[in-house]
N, C-alpha and C positions, 0 to 999 in steps of 0.2 A: 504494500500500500504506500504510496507516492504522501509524503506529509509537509506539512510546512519548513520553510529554513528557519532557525532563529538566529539569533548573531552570535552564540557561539558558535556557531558552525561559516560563519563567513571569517573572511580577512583581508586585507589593503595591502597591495606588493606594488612596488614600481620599480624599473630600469633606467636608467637616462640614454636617448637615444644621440646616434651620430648622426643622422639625418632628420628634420622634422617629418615625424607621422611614419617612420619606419622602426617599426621593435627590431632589433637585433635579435639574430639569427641565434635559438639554443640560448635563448635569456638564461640570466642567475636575477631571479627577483628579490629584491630585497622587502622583507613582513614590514610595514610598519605596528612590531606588537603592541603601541601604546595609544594608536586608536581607539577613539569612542565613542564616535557618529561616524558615519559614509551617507552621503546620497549622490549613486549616482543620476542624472538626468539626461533624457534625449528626445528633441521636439523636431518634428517632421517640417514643422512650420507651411502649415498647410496654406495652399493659394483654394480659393475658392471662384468658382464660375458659377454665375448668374444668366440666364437667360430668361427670355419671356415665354410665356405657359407652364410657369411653374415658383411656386413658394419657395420651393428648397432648395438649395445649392445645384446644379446639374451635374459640377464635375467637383472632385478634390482631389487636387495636384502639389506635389511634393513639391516644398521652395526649399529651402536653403538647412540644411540638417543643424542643427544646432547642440552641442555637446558638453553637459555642467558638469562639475565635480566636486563636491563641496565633501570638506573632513574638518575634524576637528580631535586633535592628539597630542598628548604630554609630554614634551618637548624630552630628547633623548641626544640630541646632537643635532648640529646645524645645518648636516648635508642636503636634506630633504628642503629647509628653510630655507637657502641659501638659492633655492631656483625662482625667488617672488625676487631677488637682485639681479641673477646672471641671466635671467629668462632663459634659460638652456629649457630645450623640451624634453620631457621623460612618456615612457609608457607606464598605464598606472591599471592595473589588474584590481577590479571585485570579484573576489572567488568564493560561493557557496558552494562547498562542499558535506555531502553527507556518503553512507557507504553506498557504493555503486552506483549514487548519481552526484553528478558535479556541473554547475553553471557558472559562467565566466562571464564576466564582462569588460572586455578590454579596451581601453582608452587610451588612444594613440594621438601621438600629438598635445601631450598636456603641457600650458604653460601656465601658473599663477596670474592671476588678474587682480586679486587684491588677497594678501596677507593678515590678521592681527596676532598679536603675541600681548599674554597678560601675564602678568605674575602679582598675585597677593597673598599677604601671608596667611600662614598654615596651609598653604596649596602647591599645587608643580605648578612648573608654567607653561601655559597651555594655548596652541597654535591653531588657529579656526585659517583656512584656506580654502578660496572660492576662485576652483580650476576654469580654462575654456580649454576644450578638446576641439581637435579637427575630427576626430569620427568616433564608432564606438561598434564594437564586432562582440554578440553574444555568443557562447560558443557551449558545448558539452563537453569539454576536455581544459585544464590549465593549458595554459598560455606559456607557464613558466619550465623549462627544465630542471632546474631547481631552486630551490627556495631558502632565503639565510634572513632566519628573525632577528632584528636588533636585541641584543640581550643589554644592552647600555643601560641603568637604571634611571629614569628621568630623573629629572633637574627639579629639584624641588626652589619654595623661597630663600631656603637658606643657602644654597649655593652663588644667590643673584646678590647684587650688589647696585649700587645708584651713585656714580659719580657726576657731577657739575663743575665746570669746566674745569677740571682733572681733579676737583677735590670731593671727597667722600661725603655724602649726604646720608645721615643715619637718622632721620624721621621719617621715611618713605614708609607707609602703609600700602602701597600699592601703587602699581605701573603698566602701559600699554603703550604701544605702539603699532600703527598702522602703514602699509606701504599698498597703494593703488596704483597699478601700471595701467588704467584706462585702455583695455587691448584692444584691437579692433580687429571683427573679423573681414578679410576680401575674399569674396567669390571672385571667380571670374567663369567668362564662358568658356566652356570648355566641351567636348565630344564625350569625353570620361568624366568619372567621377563632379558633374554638374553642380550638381547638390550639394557638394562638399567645398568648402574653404580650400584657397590653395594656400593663404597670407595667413597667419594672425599677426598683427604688429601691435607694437606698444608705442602711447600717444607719452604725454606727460606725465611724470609723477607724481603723486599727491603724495607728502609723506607728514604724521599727523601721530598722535598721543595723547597720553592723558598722565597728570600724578596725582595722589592723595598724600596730604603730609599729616602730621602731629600739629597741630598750628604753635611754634612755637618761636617763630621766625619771621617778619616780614619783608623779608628779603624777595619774594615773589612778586609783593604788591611794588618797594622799591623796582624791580626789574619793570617792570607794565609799565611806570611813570617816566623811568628814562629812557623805555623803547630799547634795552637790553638786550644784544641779541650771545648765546651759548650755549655753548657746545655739552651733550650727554651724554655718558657711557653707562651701558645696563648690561651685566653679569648673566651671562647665560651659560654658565656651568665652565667646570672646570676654566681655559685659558680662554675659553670665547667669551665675544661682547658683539653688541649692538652699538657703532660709534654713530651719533646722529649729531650734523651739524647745524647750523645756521638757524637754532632754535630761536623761537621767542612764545611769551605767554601768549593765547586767546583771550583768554580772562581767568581772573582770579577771584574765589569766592572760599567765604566760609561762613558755613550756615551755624548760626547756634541756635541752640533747644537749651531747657532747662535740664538738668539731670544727665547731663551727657558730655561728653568732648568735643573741643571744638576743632575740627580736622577741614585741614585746607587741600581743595580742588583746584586744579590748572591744567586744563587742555594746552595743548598747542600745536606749533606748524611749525615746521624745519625743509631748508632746503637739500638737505643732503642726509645718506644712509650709508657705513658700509656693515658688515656683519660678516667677522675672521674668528 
């Protein structure tokens, strides 16, 4: 009897390809074990025809395939992180597997389109990433030859750290950062593969955050007044960081209540990212 999957029975593997949209030949996927959502998505992006003597659609015609891939996983090292920078494309396999039956669905052609990375304490720090694929192939068989799980323990709060402009900030309640590569997809006309993307490119960066402090400092609200602009480094395990430049506040607030702490909020916007 054929039963439902449930998600211990699935798992999230990718390759990084040498070509865009071509999986290398006798893959080695690597698991991402510390997944905790997957959604993969694929919209037909249907064309509809209208004609007269009739209500309903006449015809529905395939436009432009469109390819999502949204996760969200407890950061274990930068490798996987570091392709929302280098836009390098990878293949990225959803694998439910049960005994004697296995569905696959491979996603070929994956580049990051927008990133977040959070870290608050008592938590890991944990990576939500919202893929565009060029295509997506369901199959009955893994995709992969073989398979090597990260055994890396994620990175928890206390491995991260919050430096300002090279000096250590030890109020930080909490931190995020955002990087948006605005990707775009180009069809073009073609005799093959029509329906499919042959471009994705990347337009401008948006790179964006957020901190909560101990309020115990006004040096944030100083900074907003003299239009301050610096540079952030965030701890992301062992010798990596997140080096973000050409910081400045959005706005600074801090809400008080009666009975409680008064803990300061500051979004912002930076021109520059790297992550080594």
């Amino acid at each position: 009897m054929v039963k439902p999957y449930s998600a211990n029975e699935a798992q999230l593997a990718y390759i990084d390809e040498v070509t865009y949209g071509v999986t290398p030949t006798t893959p080695t996927m690597t698991i991402v074990t510390s997944a905790e959502s997957v959604e993969p998505a694929i919209d037909p992006k249907l064309l509809q025809v209208r004609g007269i003597g009739s209500r309903g659609a006449t015809f529905l015609v395939k436009g432009l395939r469109t390819v999502d891939l949204k996760f969200l996983y407890a950061l274990q090292n930068i490798t996987l992180l570091n392709h929302v920078i280098s836009l390098a494309s990878f293949s990225a396999e959803m694998l439910y597997a049960q005994t004697g039956s296995v569905i696959s669905l491979l996603h070929k052609g994956v580049i990051p389109d927008k990133a977040t990375v959070e870290c608050a304490v008592e938590d890991f720090i944990k990576v939500t990433m919202d893929c565009i694929g060029q295509d997506l192939l369901p199959g009955t068989a893994s995709a992969g030859t073989s398979y090597t799980p990260v055994t890396t323990q994620p990175i928890s709060f206390s491995d991260s750290y919050v430096k300002k402009a090279a000096t250590a900030i030890e109020r930080v309640t909490s931190w995020k950062f955002m990087v948006e590569n605005n990707l775009k997809r180009v069809p073009v006309i073609r005799s093959t593969s029509g329906n499919i993307l042959k471009y994705l490119m990347e337009r401008q960066i948006n790179i964006s955050g957020e901190m909560e402090f101990e309020f115990e400092s006004k040096e944030e609200y100083d900074d907003v007044v003299g239009d301050t602009a610096f540079a952030l480094e965030l701890g992301l395990g062992s010798s990596n960081k997140a080096s973000i430049s050409g910081c400045k506040w959005n706005k600074v607030s801090t809400p008080t209540k009666v009975s409680d702490l008064i803990a300061l909020k500051a979004p912002f916007t930076a021109t520059g990212i790297t992550i080594t």
